[in-house]
PyMOL commands that place a pseudoatom at each C-alpha (Angstrom):
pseudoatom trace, name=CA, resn=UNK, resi=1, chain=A, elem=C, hetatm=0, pos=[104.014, 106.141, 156.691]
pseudoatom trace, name=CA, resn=UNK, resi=2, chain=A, elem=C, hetatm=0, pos=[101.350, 105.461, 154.429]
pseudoatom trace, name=CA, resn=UNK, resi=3, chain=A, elem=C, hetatm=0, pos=[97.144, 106.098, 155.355]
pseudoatom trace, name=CA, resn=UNK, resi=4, chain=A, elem=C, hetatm=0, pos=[94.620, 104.036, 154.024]
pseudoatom trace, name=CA, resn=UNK, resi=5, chain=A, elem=C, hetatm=0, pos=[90.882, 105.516, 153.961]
pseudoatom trace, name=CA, resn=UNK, resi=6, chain=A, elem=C, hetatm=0, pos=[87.723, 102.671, 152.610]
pseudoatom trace, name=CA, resn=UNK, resi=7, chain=A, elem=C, hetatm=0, pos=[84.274, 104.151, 151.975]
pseudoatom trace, name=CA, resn=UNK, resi=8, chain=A, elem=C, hetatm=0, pos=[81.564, 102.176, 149.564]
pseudoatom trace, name=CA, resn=UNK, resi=9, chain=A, elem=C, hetatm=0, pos=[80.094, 100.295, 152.834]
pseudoatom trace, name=CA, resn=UNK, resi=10, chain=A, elem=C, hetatm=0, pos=[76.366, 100.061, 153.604]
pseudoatom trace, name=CA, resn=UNK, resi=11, chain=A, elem=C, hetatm=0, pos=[73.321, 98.240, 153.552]
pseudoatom trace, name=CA, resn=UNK, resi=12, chain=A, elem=C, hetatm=0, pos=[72.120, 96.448, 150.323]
pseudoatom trace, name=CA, resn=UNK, resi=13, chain=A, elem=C, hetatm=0, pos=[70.197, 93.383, 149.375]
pseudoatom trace, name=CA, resn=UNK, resi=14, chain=A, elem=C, hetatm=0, pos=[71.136, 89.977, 148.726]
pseudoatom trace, name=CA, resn=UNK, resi=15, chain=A, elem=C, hetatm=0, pos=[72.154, 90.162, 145.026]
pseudoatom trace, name=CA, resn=UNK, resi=16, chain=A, elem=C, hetatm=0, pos=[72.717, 93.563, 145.378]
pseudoatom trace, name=CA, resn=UNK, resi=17, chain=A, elem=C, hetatm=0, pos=[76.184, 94.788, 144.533]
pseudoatom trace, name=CA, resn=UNK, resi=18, chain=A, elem=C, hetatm=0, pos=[78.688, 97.800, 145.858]
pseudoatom trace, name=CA, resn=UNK, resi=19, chain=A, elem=C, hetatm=0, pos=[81.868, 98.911, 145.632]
pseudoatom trace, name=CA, resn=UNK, resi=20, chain=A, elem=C, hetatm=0, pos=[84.425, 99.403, 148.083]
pseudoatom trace, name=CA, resn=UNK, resi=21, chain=A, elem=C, hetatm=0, pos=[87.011, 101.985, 147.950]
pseudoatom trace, name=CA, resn=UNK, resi=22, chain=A, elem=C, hetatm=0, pos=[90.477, 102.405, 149.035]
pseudoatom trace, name=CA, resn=UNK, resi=23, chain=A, elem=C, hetatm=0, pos=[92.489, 105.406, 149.092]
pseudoatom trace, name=CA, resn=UNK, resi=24, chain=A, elem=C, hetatm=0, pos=[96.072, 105.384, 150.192]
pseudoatom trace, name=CA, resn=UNK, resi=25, chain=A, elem=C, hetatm=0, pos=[98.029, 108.623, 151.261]
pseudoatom trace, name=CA, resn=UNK, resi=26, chain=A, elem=C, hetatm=0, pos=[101.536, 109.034, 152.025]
pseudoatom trace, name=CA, resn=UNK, resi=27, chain=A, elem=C, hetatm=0, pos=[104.935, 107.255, 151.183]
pseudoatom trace, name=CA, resn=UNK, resi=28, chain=A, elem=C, hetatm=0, pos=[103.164, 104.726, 148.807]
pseudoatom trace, name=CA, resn=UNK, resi=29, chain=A, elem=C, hetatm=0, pos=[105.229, 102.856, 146.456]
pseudoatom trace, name=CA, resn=UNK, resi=30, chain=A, elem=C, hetatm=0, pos=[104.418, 101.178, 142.889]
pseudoatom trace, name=CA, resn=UNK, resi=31, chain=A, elem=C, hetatm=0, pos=[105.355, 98.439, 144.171]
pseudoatom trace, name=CA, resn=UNK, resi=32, chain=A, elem=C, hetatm=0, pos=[102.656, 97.853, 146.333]
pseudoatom trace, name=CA, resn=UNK, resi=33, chain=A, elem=C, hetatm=0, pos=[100.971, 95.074, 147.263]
pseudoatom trace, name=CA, resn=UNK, resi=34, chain=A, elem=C, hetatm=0, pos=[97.226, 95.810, 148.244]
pseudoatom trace, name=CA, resn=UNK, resi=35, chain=A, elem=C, hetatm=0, pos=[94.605, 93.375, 150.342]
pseudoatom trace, name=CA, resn=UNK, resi=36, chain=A, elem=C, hetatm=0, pos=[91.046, 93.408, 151.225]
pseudoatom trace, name=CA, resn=UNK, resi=37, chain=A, elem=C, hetatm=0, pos=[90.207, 91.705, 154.399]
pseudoatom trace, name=CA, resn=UNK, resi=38, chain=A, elem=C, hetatm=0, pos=[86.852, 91.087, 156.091]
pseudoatom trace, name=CA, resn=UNK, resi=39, chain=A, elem=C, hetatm=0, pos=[85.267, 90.199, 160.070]
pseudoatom trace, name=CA, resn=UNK, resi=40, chain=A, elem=C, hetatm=0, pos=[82.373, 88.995, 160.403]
pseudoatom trace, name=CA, resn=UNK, resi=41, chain=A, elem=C, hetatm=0, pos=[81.304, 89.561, 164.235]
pseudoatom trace, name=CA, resn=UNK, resi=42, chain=A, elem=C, hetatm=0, pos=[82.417, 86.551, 166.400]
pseudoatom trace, name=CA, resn=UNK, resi=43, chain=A, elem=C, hetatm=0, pos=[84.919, 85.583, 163.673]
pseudoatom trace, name=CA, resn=UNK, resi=44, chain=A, elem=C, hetatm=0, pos=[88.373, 86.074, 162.970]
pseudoatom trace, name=CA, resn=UNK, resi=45, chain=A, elem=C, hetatm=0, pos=[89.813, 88.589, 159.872]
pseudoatom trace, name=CA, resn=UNK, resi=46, chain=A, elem=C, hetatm=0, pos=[89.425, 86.837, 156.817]
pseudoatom trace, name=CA, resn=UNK, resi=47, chain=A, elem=C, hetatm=0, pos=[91.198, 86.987, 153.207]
pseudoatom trace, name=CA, resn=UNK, resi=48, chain=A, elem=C, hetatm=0, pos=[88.991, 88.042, 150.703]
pseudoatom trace, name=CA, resn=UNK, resi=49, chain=A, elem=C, hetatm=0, pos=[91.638, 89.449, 147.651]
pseudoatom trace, name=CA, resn=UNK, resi=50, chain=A, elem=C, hetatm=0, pos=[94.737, 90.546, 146.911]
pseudoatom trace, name=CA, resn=UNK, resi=51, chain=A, elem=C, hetatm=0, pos=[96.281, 92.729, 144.010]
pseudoatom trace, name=CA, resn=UNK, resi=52, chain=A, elem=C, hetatm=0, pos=[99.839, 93.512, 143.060]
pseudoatom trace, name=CA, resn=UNK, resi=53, chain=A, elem=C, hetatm=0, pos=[99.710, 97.063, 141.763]
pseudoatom trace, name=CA, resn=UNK, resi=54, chain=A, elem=C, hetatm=0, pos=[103.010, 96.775, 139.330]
pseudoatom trace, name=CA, resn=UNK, resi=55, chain=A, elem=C, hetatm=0, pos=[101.427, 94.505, 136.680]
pseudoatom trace, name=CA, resn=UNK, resi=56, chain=A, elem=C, hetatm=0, pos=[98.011, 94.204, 138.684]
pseudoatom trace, name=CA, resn=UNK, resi=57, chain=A, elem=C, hetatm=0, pos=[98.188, 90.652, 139.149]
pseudoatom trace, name=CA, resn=UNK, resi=58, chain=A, elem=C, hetatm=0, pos=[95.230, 89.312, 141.298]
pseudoatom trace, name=CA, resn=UNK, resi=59, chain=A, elem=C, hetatm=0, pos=[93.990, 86.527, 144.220]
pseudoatom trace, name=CA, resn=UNK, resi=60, chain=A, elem=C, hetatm=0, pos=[90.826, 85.403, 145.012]
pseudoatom trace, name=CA, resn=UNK, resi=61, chain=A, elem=C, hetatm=0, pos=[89.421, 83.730, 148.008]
pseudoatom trace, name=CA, resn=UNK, resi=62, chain=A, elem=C, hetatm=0, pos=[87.344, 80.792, 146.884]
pseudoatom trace, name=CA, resn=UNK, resi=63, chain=A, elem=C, hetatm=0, pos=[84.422, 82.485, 148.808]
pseudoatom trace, name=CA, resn=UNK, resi=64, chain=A, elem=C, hetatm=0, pos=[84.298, 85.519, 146.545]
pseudoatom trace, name=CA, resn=UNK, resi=65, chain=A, elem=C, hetatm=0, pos=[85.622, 83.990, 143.291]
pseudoatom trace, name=CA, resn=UNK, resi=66, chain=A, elem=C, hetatm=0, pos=[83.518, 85.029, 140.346]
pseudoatom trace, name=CA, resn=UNK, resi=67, chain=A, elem=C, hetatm=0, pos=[81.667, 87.283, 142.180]
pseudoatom trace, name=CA, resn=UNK, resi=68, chain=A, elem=C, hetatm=0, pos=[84.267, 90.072, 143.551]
pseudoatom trace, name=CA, resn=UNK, resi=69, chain=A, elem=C, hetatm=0, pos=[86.862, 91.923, 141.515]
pseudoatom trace, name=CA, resn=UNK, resi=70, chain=A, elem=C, hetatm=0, pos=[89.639, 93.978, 143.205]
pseudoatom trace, name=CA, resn=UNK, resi=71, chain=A, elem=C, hetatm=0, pos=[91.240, 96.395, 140.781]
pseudoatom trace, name=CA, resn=UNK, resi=72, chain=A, elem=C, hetatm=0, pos=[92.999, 99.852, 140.977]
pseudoatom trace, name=CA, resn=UNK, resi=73, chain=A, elem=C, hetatm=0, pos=[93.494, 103.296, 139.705]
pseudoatom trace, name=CA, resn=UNK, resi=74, chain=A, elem=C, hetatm=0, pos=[96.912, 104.345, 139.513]
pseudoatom trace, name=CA, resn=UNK, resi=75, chain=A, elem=C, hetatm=0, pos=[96.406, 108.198, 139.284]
pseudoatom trace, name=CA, resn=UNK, resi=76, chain=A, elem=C, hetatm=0, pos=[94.278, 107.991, 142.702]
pseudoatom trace, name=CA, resn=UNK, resi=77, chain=A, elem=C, hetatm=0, pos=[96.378, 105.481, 144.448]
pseudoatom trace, name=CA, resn=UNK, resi=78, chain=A, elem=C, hetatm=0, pos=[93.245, 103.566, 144.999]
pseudoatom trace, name=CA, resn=UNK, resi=79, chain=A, elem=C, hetatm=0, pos=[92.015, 100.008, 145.095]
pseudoatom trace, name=CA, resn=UNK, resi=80, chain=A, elem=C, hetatm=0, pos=[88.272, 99.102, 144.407]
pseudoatom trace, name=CA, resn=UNK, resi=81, chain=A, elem=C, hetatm=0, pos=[86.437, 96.109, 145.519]
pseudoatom trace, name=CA, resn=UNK, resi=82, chain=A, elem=C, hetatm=0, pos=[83.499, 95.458, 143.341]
pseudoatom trace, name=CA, resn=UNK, resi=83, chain=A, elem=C, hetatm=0, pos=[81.654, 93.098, 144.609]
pseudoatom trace, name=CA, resn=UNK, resi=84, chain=A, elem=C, hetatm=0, pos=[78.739, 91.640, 142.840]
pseudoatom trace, name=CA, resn=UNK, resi=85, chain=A, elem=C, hetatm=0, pos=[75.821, 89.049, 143.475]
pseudoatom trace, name=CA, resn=UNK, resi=86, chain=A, elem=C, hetatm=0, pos=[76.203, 89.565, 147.627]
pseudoatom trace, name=CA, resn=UNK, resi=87, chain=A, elem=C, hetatm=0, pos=[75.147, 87.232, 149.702]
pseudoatom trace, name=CA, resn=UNK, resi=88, chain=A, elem=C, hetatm=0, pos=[74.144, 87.494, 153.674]
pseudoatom trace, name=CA, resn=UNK, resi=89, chain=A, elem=C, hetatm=0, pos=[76.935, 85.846, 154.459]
pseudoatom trace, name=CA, resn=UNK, resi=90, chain=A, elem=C, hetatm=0, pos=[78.954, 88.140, 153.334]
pseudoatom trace, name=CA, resn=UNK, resi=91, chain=A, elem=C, hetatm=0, pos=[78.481, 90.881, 155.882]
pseudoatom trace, name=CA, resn=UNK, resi=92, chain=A, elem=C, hetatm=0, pos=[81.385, 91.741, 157.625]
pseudoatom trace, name=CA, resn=UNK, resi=93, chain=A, elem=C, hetatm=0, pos=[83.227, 95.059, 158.366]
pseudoatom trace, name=CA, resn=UNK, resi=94, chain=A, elem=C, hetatm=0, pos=[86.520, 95.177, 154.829]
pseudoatom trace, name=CA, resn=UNK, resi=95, chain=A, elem=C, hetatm=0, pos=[89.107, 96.343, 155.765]
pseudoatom trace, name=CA, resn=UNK, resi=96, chain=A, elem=C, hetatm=0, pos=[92.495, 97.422, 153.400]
pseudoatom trace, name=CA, resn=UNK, resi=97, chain=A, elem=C, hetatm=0, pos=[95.814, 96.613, 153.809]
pseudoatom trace, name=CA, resn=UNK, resi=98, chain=A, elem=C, hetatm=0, pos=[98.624, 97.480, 152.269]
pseudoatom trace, name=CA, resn=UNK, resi=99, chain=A, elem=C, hetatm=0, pos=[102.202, 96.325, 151.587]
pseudoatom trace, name=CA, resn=UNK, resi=100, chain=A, elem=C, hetatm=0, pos=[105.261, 98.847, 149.933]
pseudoatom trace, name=CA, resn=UNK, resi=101, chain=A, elem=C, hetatm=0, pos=[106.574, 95.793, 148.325]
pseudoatom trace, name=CA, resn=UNK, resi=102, chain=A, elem=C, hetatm=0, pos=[106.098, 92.554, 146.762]
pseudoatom trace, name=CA, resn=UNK, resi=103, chain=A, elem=C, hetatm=0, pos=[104.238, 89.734, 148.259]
pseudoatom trace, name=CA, resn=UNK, resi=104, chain=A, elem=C, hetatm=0, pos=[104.161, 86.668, 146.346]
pseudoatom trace, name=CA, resn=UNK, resi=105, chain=A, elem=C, hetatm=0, pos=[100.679, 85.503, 145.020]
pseudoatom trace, name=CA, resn=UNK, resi=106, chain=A, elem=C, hetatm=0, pos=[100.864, 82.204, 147.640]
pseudoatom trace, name=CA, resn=UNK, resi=107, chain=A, elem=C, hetatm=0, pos=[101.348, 84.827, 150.569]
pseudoatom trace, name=CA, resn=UNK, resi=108, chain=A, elem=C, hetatm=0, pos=[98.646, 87.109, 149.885]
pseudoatom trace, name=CA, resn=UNK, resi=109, chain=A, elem=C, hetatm=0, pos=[95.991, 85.719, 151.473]
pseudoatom trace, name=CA, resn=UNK, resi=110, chain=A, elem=C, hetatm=0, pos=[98.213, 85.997, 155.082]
pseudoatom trace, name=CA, resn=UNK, resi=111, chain=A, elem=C, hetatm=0, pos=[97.729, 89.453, 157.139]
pseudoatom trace, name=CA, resn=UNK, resi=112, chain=A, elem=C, hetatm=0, pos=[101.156, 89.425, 158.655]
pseudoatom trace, name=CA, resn=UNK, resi=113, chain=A, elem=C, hetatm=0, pos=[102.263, 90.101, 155.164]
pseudoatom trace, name=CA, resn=UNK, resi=114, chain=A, elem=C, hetatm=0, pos=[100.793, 93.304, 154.755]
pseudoatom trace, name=CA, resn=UNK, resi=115, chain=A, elem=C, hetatm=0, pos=[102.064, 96.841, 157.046]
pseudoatom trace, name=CA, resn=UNK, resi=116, chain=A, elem=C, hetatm=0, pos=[98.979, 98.747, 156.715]
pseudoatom trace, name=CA, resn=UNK, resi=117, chain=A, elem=C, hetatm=0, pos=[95.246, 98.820, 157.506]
pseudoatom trace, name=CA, resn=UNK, resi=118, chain=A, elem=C, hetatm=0, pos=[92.566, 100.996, 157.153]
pseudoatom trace, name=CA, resn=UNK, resi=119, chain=A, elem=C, hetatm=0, pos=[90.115, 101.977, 159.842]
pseudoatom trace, name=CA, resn=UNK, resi=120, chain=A, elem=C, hetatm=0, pos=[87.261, 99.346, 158.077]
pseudoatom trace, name=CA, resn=UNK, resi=121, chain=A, elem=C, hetatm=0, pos=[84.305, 100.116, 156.358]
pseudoatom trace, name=CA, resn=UNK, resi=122, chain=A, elem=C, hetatm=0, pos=[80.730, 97.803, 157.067]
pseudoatom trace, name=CA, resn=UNK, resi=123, chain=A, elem=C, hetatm=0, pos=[79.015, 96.049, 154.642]
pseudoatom trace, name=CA, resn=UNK, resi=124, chain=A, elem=C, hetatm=0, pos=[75.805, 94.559, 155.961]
pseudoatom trace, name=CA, resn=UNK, resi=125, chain=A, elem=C, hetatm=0, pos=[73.313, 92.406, 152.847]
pseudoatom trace, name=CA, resn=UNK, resi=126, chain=A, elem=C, hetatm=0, pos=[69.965, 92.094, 154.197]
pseudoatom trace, name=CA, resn=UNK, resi=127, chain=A, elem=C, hetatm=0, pos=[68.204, 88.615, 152.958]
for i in range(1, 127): cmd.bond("trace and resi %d" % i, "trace and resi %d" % (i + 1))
show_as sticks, trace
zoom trace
């Protein structure tokens, strides 16, 4: 069983930036695939990036391209979501997700490929 914990969430202004974190506990692996998700009330759970942790290779939603960057730190078994230059529209509760395996790069962006989730974390960007 593996445990994922976020923290980073809270209020900012458009612009702003924060970082979400992700800790995972348990039976990881390093060969772990790792997600960030968000909902936005009244919406469904959307893709925002994935990262493979063995070679760190990444994906991007188009939404967040250029402005996010999901990355990790192997000795904590934790993923970060910077995200940079937010924008109201991107308030939503981000969630983790994680895989102990491969997913390839096409598949990341689809939730039934990951095992995992964390309880969420809220990030609210005030206009």
């Amino acid at each position: 069983q593996v445990q994922l914990v976020e923290s980073g969430g809270g209020l900012v202004q458009a612009r702003g930036s924060l970082r979400l974190s992700c800790a995972a506990y348990g039976r990881t692996s390093s060969s772990a695939t790792m997600g960030w998700f968000r909902q936005a009330p009244g919406t469904a759970r959307a893709f925002v990036a994935g990262l493979r942790w063995s070679g760190g290779s990444t994906v991007y939603a188009d939404t967040v391209k250029g402005r996010f960057t999901i990355s990790r730190a192997n000795a904590k078994n934790t993923v970060y979501l910077q995200m940079n230059s937010l924008k109201p529209e991107d308030t939503a509760v981000y969630y983790c997700a994680a895989r102990m395996g491969h997913v390839i790069l096409s598949a990341m962006h689809l939730m039934s490929q990951y095992d995992y989730w964390g309880q969420g974390t809220k990030v609210t960007v005030s206009s």
